[in-house]
OpenMM code with the backbone's topology and positions (N, CA, C; nanometers):
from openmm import Vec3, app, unit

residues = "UNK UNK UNK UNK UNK UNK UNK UNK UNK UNK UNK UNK UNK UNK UNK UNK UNK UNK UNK UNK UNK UNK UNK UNK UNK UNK UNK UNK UNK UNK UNK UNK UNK UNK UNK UNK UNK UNK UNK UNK UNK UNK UNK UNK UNK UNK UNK UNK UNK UNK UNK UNK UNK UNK UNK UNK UNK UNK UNK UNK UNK UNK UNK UNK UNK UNK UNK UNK UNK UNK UNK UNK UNK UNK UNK UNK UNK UNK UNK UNK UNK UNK UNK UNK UNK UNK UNK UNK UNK UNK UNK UNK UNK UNK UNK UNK UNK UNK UNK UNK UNK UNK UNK UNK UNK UNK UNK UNK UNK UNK UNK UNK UNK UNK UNK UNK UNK UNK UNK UNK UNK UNK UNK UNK UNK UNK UNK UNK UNK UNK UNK UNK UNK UNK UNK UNK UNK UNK".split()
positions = [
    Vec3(13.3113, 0.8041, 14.6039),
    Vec3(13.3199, 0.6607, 14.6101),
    Vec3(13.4637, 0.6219, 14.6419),
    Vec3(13.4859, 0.5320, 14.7219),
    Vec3(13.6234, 0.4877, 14.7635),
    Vec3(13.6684, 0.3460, 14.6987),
    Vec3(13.7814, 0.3572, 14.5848),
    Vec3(13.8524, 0.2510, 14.5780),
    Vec3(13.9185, 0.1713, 14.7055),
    Vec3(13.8667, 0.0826, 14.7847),
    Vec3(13.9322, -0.0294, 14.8358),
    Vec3(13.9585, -0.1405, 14.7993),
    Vec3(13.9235, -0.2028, 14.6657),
    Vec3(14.0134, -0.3090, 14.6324),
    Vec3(14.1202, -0.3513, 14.6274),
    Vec3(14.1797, -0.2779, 14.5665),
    Vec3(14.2976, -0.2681, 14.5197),
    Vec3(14.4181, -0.1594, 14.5984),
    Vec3(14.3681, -0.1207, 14.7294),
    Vec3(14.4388, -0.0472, 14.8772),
    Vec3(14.4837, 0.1031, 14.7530),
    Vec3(14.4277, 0.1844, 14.6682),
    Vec3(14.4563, 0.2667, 14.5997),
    Vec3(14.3507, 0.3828, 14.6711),
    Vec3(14.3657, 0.4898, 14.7029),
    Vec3(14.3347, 0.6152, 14.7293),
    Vec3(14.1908, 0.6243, 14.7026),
    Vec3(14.1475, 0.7310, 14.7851),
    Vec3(13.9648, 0.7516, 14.7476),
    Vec3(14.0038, 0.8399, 14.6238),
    Vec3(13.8569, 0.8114, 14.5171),
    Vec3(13.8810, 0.9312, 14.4126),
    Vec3(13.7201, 0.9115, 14.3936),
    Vec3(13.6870, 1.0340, 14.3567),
    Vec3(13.5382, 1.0935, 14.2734),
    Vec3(13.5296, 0.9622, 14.1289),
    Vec3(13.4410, 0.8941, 14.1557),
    Vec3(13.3749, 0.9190, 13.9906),
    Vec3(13.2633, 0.9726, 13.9368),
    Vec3(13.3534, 1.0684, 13.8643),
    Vec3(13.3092, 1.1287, 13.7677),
    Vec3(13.1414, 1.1286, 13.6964),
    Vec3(13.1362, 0.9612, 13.6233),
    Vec3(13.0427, 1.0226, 13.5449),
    Vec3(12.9351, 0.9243, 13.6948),
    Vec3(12.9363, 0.9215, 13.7725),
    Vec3(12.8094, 0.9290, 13.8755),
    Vec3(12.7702, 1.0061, 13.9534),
    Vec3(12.8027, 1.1191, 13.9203),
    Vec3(12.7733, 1.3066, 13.9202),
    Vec3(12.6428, 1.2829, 13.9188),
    Vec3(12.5349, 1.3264, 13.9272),
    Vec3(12.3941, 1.3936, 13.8771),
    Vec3(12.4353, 1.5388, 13.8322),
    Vec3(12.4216, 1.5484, 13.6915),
    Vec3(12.4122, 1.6901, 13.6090),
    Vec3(12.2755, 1.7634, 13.7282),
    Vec3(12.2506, 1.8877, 13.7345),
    Vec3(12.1672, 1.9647, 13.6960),
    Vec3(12.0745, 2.0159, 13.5797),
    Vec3(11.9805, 1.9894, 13.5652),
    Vec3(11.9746, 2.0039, 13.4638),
    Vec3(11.9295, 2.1538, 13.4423),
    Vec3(11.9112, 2.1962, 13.2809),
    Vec3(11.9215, 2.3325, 13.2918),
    Vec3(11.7682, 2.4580, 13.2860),
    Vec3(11.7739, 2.5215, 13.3467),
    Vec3(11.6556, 2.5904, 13.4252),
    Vec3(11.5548, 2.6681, 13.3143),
    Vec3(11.4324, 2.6350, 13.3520),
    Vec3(11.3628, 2.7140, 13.2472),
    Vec3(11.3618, 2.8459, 13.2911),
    Vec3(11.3472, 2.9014, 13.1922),
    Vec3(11.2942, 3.0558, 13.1832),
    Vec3(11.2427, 3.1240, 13.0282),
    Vec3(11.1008, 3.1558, 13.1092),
    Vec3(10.9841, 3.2156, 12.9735),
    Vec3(11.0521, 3.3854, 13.0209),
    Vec3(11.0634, 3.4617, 12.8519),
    Vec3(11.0393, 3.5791, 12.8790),
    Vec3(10.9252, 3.5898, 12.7919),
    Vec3(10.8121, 3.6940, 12.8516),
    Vec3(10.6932, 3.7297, 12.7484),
    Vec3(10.6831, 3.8602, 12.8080),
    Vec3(10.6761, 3.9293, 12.6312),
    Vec3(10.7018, 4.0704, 12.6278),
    Vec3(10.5559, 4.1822, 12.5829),
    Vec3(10.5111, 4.2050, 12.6408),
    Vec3(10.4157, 4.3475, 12.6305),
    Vec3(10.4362, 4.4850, 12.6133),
    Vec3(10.3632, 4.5417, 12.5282),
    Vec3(10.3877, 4.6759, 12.5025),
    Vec3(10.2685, 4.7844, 12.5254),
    Vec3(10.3113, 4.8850, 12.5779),
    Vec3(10.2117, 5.0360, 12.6224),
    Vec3(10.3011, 5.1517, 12.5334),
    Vec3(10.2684, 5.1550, 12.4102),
    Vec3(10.2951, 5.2647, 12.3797),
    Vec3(10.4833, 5.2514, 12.3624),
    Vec3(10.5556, 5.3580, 12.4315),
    Vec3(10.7117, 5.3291, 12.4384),
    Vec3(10.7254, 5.2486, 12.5745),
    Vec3(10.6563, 5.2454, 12.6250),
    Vec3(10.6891, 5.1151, 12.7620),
    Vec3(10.7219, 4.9631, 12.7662),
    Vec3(10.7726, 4.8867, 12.7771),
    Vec3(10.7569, 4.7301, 12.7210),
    Vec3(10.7934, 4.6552, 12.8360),
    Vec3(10.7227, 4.5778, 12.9088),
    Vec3(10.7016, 4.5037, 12.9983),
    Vec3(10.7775, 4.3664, 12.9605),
    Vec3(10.8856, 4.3225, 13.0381),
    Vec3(10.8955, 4.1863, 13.0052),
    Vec3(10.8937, 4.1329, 13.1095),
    Vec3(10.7813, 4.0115, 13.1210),
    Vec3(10.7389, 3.9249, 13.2402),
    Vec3(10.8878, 3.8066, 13.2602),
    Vec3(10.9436, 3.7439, 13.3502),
    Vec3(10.9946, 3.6274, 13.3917),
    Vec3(10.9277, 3.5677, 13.4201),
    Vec3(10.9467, 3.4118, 13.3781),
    Vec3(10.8722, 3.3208, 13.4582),
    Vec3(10.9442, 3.2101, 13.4609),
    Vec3(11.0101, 3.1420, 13.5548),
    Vec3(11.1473, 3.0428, 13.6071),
    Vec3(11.2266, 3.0912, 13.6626),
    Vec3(11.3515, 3.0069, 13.6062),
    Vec3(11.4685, 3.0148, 13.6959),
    Vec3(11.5533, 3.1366, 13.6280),
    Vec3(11.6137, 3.2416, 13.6943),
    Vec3(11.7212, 3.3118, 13.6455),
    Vec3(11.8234, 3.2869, 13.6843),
    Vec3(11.9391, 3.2602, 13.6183),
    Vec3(12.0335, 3.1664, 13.6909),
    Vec3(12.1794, 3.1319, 13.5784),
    Vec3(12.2792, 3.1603, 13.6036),
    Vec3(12.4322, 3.0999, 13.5147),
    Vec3(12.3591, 2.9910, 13.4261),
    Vec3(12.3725, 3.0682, 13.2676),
    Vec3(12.3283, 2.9642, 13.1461),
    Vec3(12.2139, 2.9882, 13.1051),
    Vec3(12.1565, 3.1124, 13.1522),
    Vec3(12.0671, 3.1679, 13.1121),
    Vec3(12.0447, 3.3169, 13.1049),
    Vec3(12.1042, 3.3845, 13.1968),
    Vec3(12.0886, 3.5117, 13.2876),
    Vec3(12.1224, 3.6067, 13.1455),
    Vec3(12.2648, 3.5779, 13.0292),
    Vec3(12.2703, 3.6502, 12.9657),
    Vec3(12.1741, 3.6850, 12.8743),
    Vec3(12.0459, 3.5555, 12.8225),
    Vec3(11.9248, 3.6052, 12.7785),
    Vec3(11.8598, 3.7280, 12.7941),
    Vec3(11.8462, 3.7387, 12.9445),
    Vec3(11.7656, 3.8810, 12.9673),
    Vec3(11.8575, 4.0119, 12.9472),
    Vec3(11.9851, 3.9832, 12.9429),
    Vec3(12.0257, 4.1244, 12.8869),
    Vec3(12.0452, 4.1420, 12.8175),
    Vec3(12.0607, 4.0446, 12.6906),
    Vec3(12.0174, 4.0828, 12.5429),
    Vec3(11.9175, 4.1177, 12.4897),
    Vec3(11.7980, 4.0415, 12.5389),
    Vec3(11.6503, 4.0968, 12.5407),
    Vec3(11.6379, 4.2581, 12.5617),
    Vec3(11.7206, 4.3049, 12.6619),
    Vec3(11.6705, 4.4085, 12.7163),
    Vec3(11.7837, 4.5034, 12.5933),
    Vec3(11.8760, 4.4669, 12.5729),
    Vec3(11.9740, 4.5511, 12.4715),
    Vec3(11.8021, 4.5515, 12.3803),
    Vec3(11.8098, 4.4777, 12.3090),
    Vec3(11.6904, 4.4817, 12.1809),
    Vec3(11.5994, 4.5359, 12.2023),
    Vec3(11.5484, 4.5568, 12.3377),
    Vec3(11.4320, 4.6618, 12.3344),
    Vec3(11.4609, 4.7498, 12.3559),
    Vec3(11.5264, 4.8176, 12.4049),
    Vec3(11.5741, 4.9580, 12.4192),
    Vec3(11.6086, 4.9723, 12.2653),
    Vec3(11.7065, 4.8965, 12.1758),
    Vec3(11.7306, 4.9544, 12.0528),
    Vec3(11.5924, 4.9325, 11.9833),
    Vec3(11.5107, 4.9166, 12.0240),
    Vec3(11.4012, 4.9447, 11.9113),
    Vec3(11.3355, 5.0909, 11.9370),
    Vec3(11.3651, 5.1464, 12.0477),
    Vec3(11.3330, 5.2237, 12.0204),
    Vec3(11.2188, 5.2597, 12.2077),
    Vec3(11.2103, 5.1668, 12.2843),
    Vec3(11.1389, 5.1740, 12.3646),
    Vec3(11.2192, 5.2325, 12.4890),
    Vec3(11.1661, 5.3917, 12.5627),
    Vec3(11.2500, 5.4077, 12.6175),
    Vec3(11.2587, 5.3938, 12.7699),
    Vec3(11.1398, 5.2918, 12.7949),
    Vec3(11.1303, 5.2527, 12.9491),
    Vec3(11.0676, 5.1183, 12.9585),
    Vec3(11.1211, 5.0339, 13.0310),
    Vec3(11.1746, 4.9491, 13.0450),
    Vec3(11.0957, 4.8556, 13.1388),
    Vec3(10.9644, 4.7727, 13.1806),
    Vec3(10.9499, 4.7693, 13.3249),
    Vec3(10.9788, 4.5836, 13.2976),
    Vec3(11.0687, 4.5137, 13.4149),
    Vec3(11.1187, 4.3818, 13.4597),
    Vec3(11.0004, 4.3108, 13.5149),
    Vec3(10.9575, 4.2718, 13.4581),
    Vec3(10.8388, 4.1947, 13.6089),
    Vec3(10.9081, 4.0717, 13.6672),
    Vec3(10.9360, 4.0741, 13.7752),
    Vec3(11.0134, 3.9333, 13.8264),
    Vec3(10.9200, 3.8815, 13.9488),
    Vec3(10.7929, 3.8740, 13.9497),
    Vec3(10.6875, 3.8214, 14.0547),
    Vec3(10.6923, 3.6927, 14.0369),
    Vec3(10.7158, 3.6579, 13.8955),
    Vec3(10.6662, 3.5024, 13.8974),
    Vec3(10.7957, 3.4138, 13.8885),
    Vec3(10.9474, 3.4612, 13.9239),
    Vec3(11.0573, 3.4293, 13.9371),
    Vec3(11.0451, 3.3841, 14.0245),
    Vec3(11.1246, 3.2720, 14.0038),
    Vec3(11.0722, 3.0667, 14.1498),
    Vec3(11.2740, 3.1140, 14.2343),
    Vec3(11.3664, 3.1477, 14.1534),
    Vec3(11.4742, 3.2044, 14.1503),
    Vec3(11.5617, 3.2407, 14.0853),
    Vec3(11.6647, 3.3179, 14.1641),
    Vec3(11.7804, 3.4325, 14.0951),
    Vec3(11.9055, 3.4039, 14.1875),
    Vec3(12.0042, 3.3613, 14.0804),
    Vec3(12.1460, 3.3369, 14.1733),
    Vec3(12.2059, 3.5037, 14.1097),
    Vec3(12.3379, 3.4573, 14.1647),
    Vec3(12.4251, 3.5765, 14.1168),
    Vec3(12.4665, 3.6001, 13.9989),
    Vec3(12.4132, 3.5048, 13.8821),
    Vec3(12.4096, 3.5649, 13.7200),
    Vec3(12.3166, 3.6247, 13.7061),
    Vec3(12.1855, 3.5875, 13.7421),
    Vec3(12.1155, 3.6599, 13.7813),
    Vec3(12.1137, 3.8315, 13.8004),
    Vec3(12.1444, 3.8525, 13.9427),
    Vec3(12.1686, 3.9739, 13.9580),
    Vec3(12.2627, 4.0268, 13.9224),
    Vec3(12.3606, 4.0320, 13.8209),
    Vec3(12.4443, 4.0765, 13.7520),
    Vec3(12.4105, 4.0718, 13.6054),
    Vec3(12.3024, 4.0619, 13.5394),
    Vec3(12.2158, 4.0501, 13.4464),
    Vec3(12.1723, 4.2051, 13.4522),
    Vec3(12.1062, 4.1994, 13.5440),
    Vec3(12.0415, 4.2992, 13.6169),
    Vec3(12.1367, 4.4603, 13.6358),
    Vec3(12.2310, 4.4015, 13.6645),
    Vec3(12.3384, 4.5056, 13.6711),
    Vec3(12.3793, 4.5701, 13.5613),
    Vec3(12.4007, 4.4667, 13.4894),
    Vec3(12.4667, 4.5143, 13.3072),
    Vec3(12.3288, 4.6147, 13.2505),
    Vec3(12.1913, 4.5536, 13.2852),
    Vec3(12.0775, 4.6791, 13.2277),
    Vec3(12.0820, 4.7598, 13.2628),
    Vec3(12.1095, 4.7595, 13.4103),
    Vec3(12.1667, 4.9701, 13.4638),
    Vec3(12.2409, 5.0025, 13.4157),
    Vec3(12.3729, 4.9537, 13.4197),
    Vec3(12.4689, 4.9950, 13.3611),
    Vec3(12.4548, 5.0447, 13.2046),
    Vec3(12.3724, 5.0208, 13.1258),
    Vec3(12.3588, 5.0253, 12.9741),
    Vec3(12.2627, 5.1253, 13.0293),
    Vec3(12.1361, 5.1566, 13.1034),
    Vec3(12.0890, 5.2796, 13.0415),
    Vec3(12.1342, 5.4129, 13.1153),
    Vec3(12.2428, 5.3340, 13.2323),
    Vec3(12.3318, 5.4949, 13.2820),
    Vec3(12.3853, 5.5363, 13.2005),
    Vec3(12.4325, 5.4320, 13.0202),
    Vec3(12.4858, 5.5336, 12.9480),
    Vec3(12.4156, 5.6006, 12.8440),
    Vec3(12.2795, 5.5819, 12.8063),
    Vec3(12.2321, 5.6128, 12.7339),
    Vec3(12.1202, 5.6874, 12.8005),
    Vec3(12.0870, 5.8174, 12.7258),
    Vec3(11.9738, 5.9214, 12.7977),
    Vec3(11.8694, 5.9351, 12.7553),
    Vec3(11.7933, 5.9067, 12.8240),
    Vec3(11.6379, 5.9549, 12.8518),
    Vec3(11.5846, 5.7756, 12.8817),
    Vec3(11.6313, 5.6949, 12.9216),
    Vec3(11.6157, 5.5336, 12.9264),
    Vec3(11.5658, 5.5060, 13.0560),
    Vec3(11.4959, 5.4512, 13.0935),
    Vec3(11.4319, 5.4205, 13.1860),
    Vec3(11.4065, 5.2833, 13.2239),
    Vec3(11.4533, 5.2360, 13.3881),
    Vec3(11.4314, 5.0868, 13.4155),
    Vec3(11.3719, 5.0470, 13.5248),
    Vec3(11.2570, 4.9887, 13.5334),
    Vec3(11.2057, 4.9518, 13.6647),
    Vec3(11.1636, 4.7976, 13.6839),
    Vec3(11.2098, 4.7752, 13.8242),
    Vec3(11.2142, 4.6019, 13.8433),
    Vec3(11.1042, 4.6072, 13.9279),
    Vec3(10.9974, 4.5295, 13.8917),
    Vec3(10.8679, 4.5050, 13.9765),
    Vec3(10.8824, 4.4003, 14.0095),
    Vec3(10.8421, 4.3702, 14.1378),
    Vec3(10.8849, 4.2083, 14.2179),
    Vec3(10.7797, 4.2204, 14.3357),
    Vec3(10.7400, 4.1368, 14.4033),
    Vec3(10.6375, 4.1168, 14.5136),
    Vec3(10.7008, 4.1194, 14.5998),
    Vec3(10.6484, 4.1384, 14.7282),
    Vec3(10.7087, 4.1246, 14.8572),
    Vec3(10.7395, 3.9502, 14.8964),
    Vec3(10.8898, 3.9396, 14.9446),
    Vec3(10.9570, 3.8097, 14.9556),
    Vec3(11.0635, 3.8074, 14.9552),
    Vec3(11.0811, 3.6709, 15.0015),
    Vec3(11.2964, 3.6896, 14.9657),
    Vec3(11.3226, 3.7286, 14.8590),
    Vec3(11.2992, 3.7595, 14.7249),
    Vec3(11.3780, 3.8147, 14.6251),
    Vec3(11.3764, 4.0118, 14.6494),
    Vec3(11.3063, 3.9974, 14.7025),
    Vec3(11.2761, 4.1379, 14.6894),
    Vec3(11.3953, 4.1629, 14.8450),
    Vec3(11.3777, 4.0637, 14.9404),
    Vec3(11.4700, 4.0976, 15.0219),
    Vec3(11.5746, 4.1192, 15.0256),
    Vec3(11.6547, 3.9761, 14.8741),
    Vec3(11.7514, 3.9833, 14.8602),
    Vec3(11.7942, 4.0926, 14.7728),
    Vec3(11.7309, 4.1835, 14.7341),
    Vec3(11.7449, 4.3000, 14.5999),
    Vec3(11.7762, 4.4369, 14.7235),
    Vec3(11.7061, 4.4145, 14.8735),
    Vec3(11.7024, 4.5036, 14.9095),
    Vec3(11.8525, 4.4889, 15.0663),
    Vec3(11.8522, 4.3476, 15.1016),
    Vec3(12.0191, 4.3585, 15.1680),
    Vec3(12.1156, 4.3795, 15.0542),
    Vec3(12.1255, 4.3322, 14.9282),
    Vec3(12.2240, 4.3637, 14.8516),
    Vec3(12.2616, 4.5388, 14.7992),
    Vec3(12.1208, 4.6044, 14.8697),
    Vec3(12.1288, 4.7388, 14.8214),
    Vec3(12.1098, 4.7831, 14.7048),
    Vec3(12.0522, 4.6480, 14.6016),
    Vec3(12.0038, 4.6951, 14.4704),
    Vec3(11.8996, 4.8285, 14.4576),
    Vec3(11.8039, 4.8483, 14.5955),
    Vec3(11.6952, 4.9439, 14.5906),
    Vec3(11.7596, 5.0913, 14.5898),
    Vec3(11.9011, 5.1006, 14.6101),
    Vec3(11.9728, 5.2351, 14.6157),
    Vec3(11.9774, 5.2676, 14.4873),
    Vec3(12.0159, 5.1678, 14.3776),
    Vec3(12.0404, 5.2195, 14.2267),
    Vec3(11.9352, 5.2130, 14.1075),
    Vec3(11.8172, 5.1014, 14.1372),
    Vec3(11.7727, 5.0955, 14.0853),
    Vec3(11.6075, 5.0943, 14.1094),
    Vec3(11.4799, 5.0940, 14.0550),
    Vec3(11.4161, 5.1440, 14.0994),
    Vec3(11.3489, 5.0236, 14.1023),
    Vec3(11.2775, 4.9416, 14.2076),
    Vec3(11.2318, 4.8451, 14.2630),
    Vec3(11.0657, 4.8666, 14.3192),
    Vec3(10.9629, 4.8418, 14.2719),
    Vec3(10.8446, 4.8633, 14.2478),
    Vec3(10.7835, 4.7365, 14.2931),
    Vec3(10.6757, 4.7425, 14.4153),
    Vec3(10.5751, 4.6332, 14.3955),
    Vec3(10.4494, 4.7303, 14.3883),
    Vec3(10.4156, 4.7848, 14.3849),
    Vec3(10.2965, 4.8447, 14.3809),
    Vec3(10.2198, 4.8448, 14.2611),
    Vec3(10.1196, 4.8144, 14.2178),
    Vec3(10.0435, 4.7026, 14.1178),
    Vec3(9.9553, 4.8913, 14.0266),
    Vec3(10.0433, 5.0036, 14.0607),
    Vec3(9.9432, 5.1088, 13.9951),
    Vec3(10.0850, 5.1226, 13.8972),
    Vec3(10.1866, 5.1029, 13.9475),
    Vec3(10.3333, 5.0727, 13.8563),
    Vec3(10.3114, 5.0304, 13.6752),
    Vec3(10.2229, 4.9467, 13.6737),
    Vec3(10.1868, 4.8498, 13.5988),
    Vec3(10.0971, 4.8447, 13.5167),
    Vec3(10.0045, 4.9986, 13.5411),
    Vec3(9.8698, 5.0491, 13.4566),
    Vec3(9.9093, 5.1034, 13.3287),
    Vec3(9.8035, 5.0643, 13.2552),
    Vec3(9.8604, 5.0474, 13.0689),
    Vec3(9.7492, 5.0367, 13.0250),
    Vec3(9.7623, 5.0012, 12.8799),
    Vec3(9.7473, 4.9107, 12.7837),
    Vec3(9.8116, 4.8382, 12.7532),
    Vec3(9.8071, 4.7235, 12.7861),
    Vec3(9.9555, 4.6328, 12.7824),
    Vec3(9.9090, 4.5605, 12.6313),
    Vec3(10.0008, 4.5279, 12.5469),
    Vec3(9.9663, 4.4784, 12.4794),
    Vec3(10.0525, 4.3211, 12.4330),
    Vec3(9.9924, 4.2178, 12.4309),
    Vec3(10.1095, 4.1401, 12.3985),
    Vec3(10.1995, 4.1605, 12.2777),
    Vec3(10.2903, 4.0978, 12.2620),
    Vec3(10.4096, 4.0965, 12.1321),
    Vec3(10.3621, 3.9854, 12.0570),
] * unit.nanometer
topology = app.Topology()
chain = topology.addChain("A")
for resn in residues:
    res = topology.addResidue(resn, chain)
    for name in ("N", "CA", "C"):
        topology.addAtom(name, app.Element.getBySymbol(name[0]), res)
């Protein structure tokens, strides 16, 4: 907005910003035995993103030693996001016998997992036999 009344300089105001407001995201968690499925469903995104890697610290310390991400029903993922994502590799490259797999559908997320070269480190799954269980809810 431009002050011209008073021949004084353009400046921002402030509070006629539109906030963003802040993004949902459901995690719902299933279990097969030591396997534990946690579904996404929303936005992954700065102000949220550290959720899922605490989630994922807590299941691994309970004791579960593989891991599967479902991110099919993820609408999107910025770069907290995929650095969320990063910190869970990183945590079970240090711990052994841990296991992590990101299941995602064919689409831009999966595209963007695969120009970023995420599919080199980590193991990226759409194939729906990935996913055979007894799933059980939590």
């Amino acid at each position: 907005m431009a002050d011209t009344t008073n021949g004084s300089q353009d400046h921002l105001d402030i509070s006629k910003i539109r906030k963003i407001p802040e993004a949902a995201l459901n995690l719902r968690r299933q279990f097969d035995g030591e396997r534990c499925m946690i579904s996404l469903d929303g936005e992954l995104r700065h102000g949220n993103a550290d959720v899922l890697f605490e989630e994922a610290v807590r299941i691994y310390e309970s004791g579960t030693k593989s891991l599967v991400l479902d991110w099919r029903d993820l609408t999107y993922c910025d770069t907290a996001g995929l650095q969320s994502l990063v910190q869970i590799y990183k945590y079970v490259q240090n711990e052994q016998e841990l296991e992590l797999i990101l299941f995602t559908g064919e689409g831009n997320l999966l595209d963007t997992l695969r120009t970023c070269r995420f599919d080199k480190f980590i193991n990226i799954s759409h194939d729906k036999n990935d996913l055979d269980g007894n799933w059980q809810q939590d």
